[in-house]
C-alpha positions in Angstrom: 39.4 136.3 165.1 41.6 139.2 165.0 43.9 139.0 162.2 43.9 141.7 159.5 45.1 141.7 156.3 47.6 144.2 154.3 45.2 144.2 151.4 42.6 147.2 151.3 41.1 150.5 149.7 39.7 153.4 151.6 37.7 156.3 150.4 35.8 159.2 151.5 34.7 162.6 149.7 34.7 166.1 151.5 33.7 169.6 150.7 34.2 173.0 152.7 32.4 176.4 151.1 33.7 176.3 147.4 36.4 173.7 147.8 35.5 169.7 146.7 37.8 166.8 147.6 38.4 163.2 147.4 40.7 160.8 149.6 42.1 157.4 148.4 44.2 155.2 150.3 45.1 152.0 148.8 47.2 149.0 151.1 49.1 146.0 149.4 51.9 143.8 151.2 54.7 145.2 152.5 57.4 144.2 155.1 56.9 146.8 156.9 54.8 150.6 156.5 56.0 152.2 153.6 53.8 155.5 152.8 53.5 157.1 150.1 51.4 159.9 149.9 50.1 162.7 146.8 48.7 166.2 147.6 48.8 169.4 146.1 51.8 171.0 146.8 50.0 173.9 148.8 48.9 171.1 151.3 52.4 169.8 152.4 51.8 171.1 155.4 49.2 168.0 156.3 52.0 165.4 155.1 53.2 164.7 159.1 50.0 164.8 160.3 48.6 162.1 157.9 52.2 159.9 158.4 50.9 160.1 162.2 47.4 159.5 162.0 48.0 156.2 159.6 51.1 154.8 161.8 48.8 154.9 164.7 46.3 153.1 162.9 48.6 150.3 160.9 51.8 148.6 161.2 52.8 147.2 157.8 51.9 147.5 154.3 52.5 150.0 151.1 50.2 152.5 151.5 49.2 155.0 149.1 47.3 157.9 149.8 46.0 160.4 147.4 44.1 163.7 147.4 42.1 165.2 144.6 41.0 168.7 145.6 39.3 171.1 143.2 37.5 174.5 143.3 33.8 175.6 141.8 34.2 177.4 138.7 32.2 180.4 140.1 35.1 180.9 142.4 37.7 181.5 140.3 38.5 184.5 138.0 39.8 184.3 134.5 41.5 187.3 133.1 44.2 188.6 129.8 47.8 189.0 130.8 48.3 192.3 128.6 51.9 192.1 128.8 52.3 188.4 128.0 49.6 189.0 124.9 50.8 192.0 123.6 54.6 190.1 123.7 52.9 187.1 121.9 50.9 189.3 119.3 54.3 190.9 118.2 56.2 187.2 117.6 53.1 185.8 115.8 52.9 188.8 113.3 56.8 188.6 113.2 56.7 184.8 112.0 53.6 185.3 109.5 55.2 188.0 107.9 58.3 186.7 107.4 57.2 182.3 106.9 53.8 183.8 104.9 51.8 182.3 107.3 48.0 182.6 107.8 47.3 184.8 111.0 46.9 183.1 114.0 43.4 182.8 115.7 42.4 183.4 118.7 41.7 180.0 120.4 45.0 179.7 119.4 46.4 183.0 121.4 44.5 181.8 124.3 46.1 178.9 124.5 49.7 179.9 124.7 50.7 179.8 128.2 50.8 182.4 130.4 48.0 184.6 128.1 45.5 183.3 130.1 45.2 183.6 133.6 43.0 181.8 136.7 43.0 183.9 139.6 42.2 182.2 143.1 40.0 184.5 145.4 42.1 185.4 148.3 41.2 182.6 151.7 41.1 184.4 155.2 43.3 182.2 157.9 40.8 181.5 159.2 38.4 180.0 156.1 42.0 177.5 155.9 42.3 176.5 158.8 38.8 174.8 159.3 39.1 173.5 155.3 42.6 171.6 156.6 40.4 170.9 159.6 37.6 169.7 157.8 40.3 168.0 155.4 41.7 165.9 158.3 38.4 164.4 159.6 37.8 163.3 156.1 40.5 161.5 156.1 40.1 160.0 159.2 37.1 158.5 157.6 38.9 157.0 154.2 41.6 155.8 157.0 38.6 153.8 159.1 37.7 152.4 155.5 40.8 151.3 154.8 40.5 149.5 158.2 37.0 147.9 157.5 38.5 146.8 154.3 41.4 145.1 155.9 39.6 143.5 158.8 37.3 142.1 156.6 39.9 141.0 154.2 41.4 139.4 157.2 38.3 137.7 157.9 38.2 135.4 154.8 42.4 135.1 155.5 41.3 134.1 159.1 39.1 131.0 157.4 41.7 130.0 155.1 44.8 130.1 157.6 43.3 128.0 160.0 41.9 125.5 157.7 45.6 125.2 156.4 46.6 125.0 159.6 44.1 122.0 160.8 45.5 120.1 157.3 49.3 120.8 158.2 48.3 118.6 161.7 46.7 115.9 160.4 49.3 115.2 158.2 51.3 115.5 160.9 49.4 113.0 162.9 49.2 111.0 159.6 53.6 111.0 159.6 53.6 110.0 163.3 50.9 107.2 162.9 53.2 106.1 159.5 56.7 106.3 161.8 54.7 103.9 164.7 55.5 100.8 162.7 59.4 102.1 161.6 60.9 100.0 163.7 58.9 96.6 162.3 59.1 97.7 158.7 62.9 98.5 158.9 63.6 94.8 160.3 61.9 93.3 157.7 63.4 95.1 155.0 66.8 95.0 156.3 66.2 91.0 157.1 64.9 91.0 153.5 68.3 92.4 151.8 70.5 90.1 154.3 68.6 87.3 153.4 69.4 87.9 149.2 73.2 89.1 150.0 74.3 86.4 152.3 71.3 83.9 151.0 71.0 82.3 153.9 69.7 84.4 157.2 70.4 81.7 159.7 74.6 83.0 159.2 73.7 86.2 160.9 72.5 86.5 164.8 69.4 88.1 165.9 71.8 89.9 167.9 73.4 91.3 164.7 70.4 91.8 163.2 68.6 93.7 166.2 71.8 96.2 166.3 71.8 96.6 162.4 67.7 97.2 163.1 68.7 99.9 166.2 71.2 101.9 164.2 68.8 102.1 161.3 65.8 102.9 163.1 67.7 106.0 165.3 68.6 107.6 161.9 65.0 107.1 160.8 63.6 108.0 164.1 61.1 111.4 163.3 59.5 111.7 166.9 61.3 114.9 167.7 60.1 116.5 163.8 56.6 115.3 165.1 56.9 117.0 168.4 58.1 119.9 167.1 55.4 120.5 164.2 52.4 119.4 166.8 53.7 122.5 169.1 54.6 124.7 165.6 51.0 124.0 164.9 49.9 125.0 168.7 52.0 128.0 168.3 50.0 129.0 164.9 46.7 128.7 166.4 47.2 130.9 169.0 49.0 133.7 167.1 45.8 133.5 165.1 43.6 134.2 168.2 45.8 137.5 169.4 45.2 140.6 169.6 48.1 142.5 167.8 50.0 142.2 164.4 51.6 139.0 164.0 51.7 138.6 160.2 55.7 138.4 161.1 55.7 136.0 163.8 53.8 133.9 161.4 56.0 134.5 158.4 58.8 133.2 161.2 57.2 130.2 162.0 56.7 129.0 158.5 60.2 128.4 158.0 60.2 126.5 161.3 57.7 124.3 159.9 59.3 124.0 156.5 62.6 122.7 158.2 60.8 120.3 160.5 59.1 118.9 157.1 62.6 119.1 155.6 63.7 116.7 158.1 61.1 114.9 158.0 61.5 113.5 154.7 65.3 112.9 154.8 64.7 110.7 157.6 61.3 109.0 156.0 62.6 105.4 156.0 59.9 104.7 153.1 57.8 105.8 150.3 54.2 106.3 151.8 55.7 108.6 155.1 57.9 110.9 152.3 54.7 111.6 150.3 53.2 112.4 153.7 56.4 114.7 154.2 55.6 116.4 150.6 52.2 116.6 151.1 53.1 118.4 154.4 55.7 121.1 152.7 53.1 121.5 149.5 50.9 122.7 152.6 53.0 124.9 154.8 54.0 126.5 150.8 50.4 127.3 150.4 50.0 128.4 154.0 53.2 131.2 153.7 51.4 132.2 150.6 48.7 133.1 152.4 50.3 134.4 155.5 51.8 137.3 153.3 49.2 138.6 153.4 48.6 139.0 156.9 49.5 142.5 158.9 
């Protein structure tokens, strides 16, 4: 079994001298890769790299990919703008003077912007380049995640796919075994209305009555629908067995099945071999819902 699924989360967690991280990469169906990825801004610089490392990895699916970065507290500085307090102190006693407000406090103060600011201790090049370094191989580990969580994913697809499979060609064997006896059932029924219309079947010649029988049976005849589902179902169990992506070859083949089974039922010459035939399209429904899911 090699199937994977488009389904998955990844995760991993990383830290370099003060700096603390966290990756998330979450996959859901797509037609094909659509990424879509969230950094800090000062981190851009990683963006192609990531794109590259996850299209070598996977082929389809909506990926999103997230990074939560954050700095100890004993790393960063917190000091006054004087210019931006002083410019708020003068507005504040302004507007209480004049509105006969109560003065201002100062939590308050502090929490006008731009009072207050964080200052970042300065990173050598080199100190950045091993954290994007370090940044990289931890992703590399959310991406294998992400994998894990697709192949197994695909796993339980793989179990459900084939069994659907194995059910779309018995009822397949089940419509060929029903069409055997066509032939047969369309004399008697067509010998049946004769009989009641001209009341009397000895008035029309078995010769009659074999071409009436011929023409009837060619426009019921299903053995090429039959052939072609056994060798739609061949085709799906060995695209299950390969190596490489084939959610879309399978996504293809459904709608080769579903007009086979189309077919099949207009041509079903009576009741029993068209509820085989809707049996047969309620399965290969269920299967493409399935197969959606598939890379």
């Amino acid at each position: 079994m090699t199937i994977a699924s488009m389904t998955g989360f990844g995760h991993s967690d990383g830290e370099y001298e003060d700096f603390r991280w966290t990756w998330e990469l979450r996959s859901v169906n797509g037609r094909g890769l659509d990424l879509r990825i969230r950094m800090p801004a000062d981190l851009s610089s990683l963006e192609n790299t990531i794109r590259e490392k996850t299209g070598q990895k996977l082929k389809r699916g909506n990926i999103q990919i997230s990074l939560q970065i954050s700095r100890s507290g004993g790393a960063t500085q917190i000091r006054i703008n004087p210019g931006a307090l002083q410019q708020v102190l003068a507005v504040l006693s302004e507007i209480e003077m004049q509105a006969g407000l109560a003065p201002s406090t100062a939590d308050g103060i502090l929490n006008i912007r731009g009072v207050v600011e964080q200052i970042e201790p300065e990173e050598t090049e080199a100190s950045r380049e091993q954290r994007l370094a370090a940044l990289l191989t931890s992703f590399d580990l959310a991406l294998a995640d992400l994998l894990n969580s697709r192949a197994a994913e695909g796993r339980r697809l793989h179990a459900i796919v084939s069994g659907q499979v194995t059910e779309i060609a018995r009822l397949t064997a089940a419509s060929a075994e029903r069409a055997a006896g066509a032939v047969e059932m369309l004399q008697e029924r067509l010998t049946q209305q004769l009989a009641t219309l001209l009341e009397n079947r000895a008035s029309l010649s078995e010769e009659r009555l074999a071409q009436e029988v011929a023409l009837l049976a060619a426009k019921a005849d299903i053995r090429e629908e039959i052939d072609r589902l056994n060798a739609h179902v061949s085709s799906a169990q060995s695209l299950l067995k390969e190596s490489a992506p084939v959610g879309r070859k399978l996504d293809f083949l459904i709608q080769e099945f579903n007009r086979e089974a189309n077919t099949l039922c207009s041509k079903s010459p009576d009741i029993a071999l068209t509820r085989i035939g809707l049996d047969l399209k309620v399965q290969i429904e269920q299967l493409r819902e399935q197969i959606q899911n598939i890379e």
